[in-house]
N, C-alpha and C positions, 0 to 999 in steps of 0.2 A: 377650208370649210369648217373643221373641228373646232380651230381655234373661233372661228368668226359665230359659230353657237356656243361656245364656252363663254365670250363676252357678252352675247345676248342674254346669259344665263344668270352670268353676275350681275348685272344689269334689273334681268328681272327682281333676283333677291331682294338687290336694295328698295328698288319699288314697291315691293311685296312687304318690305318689310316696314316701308314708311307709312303705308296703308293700315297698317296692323296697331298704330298707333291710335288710337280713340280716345282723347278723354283721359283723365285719370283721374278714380276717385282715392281717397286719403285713406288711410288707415283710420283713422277718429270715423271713419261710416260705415268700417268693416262690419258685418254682420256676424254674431256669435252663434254656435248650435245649440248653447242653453240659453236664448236668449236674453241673456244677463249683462247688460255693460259691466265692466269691470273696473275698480278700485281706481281714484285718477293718481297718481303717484306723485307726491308733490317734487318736482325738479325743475329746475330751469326750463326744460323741453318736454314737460310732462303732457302738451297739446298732441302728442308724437306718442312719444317712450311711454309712458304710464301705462296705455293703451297693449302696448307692443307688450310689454314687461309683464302683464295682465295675465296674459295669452299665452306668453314664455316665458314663466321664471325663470331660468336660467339664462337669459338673454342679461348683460352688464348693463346697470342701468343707466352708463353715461355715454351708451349707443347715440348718436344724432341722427335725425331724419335725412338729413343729407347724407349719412350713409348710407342710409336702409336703399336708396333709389338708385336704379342701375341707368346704365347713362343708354344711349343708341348702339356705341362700337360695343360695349357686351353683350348686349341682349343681340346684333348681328353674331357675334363671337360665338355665339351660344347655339345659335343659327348653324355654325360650320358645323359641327359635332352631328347634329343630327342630316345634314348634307352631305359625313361622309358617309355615315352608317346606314341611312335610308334613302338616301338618293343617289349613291354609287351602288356602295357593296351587297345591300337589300335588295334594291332595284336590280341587279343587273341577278342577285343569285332567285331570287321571287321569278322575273320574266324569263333569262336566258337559260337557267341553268338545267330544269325540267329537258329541254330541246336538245342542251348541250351535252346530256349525259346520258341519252339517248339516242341522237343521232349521229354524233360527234362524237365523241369520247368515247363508246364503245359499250357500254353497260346494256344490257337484256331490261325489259321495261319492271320484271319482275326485282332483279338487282337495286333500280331507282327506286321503287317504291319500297322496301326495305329498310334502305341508307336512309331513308328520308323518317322512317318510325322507330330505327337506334338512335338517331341522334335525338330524338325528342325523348328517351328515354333516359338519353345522359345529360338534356337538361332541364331535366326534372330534380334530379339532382344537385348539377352545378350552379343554376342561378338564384337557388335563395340562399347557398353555402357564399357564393360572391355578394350575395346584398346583405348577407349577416358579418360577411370579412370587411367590406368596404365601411359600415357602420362604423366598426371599431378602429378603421386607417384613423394615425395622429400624425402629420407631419410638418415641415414649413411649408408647404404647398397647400395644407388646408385634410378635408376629410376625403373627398372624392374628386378634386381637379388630380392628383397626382397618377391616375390609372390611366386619367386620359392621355398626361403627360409622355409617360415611360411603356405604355399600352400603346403606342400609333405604331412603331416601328413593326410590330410583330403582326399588328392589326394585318397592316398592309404587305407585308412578306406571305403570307398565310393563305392571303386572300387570291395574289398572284400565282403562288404555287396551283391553289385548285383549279387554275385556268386553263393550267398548262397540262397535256397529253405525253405522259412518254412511254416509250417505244416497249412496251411494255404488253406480255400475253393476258388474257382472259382473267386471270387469276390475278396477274400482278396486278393488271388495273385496277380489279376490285378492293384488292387493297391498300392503295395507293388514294383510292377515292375513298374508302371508307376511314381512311386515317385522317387526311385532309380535310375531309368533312365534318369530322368531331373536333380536330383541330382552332377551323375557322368558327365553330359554334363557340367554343370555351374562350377564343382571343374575342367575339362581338360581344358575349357574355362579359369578360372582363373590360371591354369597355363603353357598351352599351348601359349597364347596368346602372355604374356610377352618373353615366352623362346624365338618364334620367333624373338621378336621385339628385342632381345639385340643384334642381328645382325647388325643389325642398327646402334647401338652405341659401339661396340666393336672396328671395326677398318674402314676406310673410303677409304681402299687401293680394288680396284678391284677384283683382285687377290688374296688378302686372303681372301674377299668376299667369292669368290669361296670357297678358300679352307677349311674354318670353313662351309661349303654348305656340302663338299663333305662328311667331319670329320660328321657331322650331318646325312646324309644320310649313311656311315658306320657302325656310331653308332645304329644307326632305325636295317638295316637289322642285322648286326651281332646279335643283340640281337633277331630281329625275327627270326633269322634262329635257334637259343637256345632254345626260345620257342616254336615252332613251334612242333622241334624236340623232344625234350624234353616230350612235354606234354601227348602224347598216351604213354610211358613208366613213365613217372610218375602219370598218373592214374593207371597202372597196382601195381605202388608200395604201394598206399593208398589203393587199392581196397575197395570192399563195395561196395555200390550204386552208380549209376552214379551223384545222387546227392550228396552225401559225397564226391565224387571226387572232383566236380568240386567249395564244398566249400572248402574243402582244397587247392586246389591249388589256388584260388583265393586270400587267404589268405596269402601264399607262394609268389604267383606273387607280390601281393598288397604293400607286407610288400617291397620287393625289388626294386619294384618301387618307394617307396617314400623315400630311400635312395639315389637312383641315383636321383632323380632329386633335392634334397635337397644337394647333392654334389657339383651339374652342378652351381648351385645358391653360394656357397662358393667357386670356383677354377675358376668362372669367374671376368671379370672385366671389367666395362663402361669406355671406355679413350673419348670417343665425348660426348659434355653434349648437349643435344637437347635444343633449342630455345622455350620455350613452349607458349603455351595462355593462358595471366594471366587466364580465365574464361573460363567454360561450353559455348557453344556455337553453336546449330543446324548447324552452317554456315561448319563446317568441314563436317557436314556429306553430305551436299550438294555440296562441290567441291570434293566430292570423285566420282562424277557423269559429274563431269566436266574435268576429270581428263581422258583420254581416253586411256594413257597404264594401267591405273589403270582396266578399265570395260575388257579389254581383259588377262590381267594375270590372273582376277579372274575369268573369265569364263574358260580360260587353266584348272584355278586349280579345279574349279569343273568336266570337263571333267577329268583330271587325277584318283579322286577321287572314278569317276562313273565307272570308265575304272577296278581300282582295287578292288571297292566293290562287282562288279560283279564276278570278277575269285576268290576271297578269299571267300566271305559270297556262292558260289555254287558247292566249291570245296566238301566242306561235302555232299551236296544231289546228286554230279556225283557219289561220291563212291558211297555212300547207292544204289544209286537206279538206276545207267548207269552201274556200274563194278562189282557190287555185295559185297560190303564189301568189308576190308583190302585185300590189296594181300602181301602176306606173301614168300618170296626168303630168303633160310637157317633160316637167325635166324635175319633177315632183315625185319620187319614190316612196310609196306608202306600204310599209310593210306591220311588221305587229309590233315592233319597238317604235316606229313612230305614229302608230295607230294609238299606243298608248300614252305616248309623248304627248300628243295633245290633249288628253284627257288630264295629267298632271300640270299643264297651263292653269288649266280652269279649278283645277284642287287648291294651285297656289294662290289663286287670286281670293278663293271665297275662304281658304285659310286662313288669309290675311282678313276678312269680312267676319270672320267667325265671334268675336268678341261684341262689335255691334251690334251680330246680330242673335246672340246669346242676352242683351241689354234689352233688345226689343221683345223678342218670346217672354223673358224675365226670371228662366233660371236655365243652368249650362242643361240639367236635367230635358226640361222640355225641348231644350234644343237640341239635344241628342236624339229626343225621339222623332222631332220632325224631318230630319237629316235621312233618319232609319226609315221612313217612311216613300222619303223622294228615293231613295237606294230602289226598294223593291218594288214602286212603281215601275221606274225606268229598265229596269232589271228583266221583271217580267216583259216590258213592250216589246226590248229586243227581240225575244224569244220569236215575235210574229215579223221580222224582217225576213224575207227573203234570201237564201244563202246564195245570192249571185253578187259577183265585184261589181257591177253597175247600181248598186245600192251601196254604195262604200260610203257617199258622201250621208246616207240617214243613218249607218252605222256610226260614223264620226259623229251625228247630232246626239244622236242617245246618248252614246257612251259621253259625250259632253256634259249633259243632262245628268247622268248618274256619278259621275264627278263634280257636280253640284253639292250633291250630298256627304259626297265622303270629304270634300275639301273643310266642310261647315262641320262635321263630328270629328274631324282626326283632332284639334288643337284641344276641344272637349278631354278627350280621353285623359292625355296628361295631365290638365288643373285640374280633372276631379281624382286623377287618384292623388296628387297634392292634397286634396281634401281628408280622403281618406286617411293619409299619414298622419295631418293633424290631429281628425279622429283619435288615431292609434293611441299619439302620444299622450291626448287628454286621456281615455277609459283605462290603458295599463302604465304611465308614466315614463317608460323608457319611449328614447327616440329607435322607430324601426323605418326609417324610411328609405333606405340601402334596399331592406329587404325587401318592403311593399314595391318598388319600381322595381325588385329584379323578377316579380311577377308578372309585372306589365310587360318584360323583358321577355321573358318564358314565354308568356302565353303570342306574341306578336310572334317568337319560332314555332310554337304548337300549332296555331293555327295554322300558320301560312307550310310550314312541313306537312303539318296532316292532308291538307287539302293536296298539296303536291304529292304528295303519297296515294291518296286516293284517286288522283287524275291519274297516273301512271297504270295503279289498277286497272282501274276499268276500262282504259283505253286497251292495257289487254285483253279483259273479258270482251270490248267488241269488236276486235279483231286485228290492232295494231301485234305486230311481231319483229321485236331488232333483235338482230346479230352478226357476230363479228365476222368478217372472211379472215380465216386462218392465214393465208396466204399473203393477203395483201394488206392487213390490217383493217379495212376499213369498215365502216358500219354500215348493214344493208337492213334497211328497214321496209317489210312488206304487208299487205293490207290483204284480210281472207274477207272481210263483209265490207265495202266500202258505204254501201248506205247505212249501216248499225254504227261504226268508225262516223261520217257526219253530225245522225243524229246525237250520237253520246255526246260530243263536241261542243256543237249548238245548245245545248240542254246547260251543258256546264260550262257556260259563257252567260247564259241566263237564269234558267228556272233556278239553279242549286244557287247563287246569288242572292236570287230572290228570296228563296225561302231562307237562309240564314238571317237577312236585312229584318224580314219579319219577325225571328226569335229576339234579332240585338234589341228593337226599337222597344218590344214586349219587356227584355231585361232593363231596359233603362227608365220607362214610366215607372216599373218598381224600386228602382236604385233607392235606397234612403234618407241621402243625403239631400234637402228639398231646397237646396241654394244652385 
């Protein structure tokens, strides 16, 4: 069965990602933000380059157009990278892990919600120190493919290890997870960071901006939709404990993850060479403050972040404890990995739609905000579903519905913070765009930590309580208010959704960048 959804999976990407194809317009139509055409440069290929060279002096001016253009296998290649990082390793630490370190693994709910605000405190830190280190990589491999390269091994060892339980008291645990967990944030950091930023220097044409955006968010869902899917039937295939499961498949996951993104890093290719500063420099990290579509794409992307932390890390406590466990139709098990599973279908497909339909609105801008809009309609309707399993199937419809919206803004997010880099380099002259993606970096942990952080909380203020038996190791988790325990749940599956979806769409009508 695993395998036979792992090829539907692939399957899906390449479709998803042939779909993502629209059109392409030239760089000679590129739009400028001072709207000034620029100098034609007289050269053999100056219908091309002149333009290019304009935009980026320091681009050589006997680049050809046929380099600037990335073929289908890269922009797929490009695709793995963010398939292992968002559609494995995000996927499964976003939905399972909240459940996992809580019911499973052994942590007190107070412990999770903790782990979850150190680690955002250490990459506050780590990830603009990594988009300012990755700027300055010179190697034969290019500026930022070499992270992804020599980064997969540890990606995926790192990622395994957190899966796994060992035999280990109260104490040990916590430190065992608190280490792990700073761990796997510093190894996604290191190669998260850069995978964004090759966007940046892959190609300088708009439009395929876009469309290496949409190939990326394809790639994310398709493979979440595999895992997702997947994973309640391949715990039944390891059986055993639920800890033996979930070290298996971690190890499963792990290993495959650090194939794709060690692929993504050899089938891509740098054609812009960023302008750098010869020296470390505090001064970057202060014009990224001066930089004002800069402070609003990364609050977008923390809103986006917080938006989907909330419905993926609460999807496991509505079953448990609003529906009653899996609900099970024939030989059809619907639990909250594949409740969500199909919701990443429909992410993938209007991902793939996202570019067209950013053409038709007529800037990525408005079509951020309309996206933000169907989020918190749908968001809020939830809310009036009834919390009985015999409405499973209008629960599937909605949450279909509001995967509408997030499938249309996720591929947005990346070409406009592209935009913003370009910004950068035109107002202070050095190239920072290591840096500006390892904020989009930061903030997709920020969010999606805090919000897990916050679910943990309150799930204790309304009456969840886990703890370990001494004795036997295992995790007993008991409920003092089950109807406070519901409604907190149901609220934060919807309303808190909701009202996040309404801050994003508000920060994005003001974004300033009007392309």
């Amino acid at each position: 069965m695993g395998c036979r959804l792992l090829v539907v999976g692939c399957w899906s990407l390449v479709i998803g990602c042939r779909l993502s194809v629209v059109g392409h317009r030239s760089i000679a139509n590129r739009k400028y933000t001072n709207n000034q055409q620029p100098k034609t440069n007289h050269h053999p290929n100056s219908h091309c380059v002149g333009r290019v060279t304009a935009r980026f002096p320091y681009l050589k001016p006997e680049i050809k157009r046929t380099n600037l253009m990335a073929s289908i296998k890269e922009k797929i290649g490009y695709a793995l990278g963010d398939a292992a990082s968002g559609g494995i390793t995000w996927k499964i630490m976003s939905t399972a892990f909240p459940l996992f370190f809580t019911n499973v693994f052994g942590l007190t709910f107070a412990d999770a919600a903790a782990l979850m605000l150190v680690a955002r405190m250490f990459d506050v830190v780590t990830d603009p120190l990594m988009g300012s280190l990755a700027d300055r990589t010179q190697s034969r491999w290019g500026t930022y493919r070499p992270w992804l390269i020599f980064g997969a091994i540890p990606f995926g060892l790192i990622f395994a290890l957190l899966l796994f339980t060992p035999d280990l008291g109260p104490t040990g645990k916590r430190i065992w997870a608190y280490t792990l967990y700073l761990m796997m944030m510093a190894v996604y950091t290191m190669v998260n960071v850069p995978y964004g930023s090759l966007l940046g220097v892959m190609t300088e044409d708009d439009d395929e901006k876009n469309q290496f955006s949409s190939y990326r968010m394809v790639g994310a869902y398709a493979m979440g939709f595999v895992t997702l899917l997947s994973f309640p039937y391949l715990q039944q295939m390891v059986g055993g404990s639920a800890q033996h499961q979930y070290a298996v498949l971690g190890a499963s996951f792990g290993l495959l993850a650090c194939i794709m993104t060690m692929a993504c890093g050899l089938l891509t290719k740098e054609r812009i060479k960023p302008k750098r500063a010869e020296k470390f420099s505090f001064k970057q990290f202060g014009d990224l403050f001066k930089n004002k579509p800069w402070i609003y794409i990364t609050s977008v992307a923390v809103c986006t972040n917080f938006f989907n932390g909330f419905r993926y890390a609460v999807a496991g406590y509505m079953f448990t404890y609003c529906i009653g466990g899996d609900v099970t139709l024939g030989k059809l098990i619907i639990n909250f990995t594949v409740f969500m599973a199909i919701g990443e279908v429909t992410c993938m497909l209007f991902g793939a739609l996202s570019p067209a339909f950013t053409r038709w609105v007529g800037s990525k801008r408005m079509a951020f905000v309309w996206s933000s809009v169907i989020c918190f309609a749908t968001s809020a309707l939830f809310f009036l579903i009834p919390m009985d399993a015999s409405y499973i199937w209008v629960m599937i419809g909605v949450s279909i519905l509001t995967s509408v919206g997030v499938g249309l803004y996720s591929p947005l997010l990346w070409s406009m913070y592209a935009d913003v880099a370009d910004f950068a380099t035109e107002k202070f002259g050095n190239s920072s765009t290591g840096l500006i993606f390892s904020s989009g970096t930061m903030a997709q942990k920020f969010g999606g930590a805090i919000s897990g952080s916050l679910i943990a909380a309150l799930l204790g203020m309304a009456g969840l309580v886990s703890t370990t038996d001494m004795t036997t190791g295992e995790t007993i988790v008991t409920i003092t208010d089950e109807e406070s325990v519901k409604a907190m749940v149901w609220a934060m599956f919807s309303l808190f959704p909701a009202a996040v979806a309404l801050i994003m769409g508000w920060l994005a009508y003001r974004f300033p960048l009007k392309k």
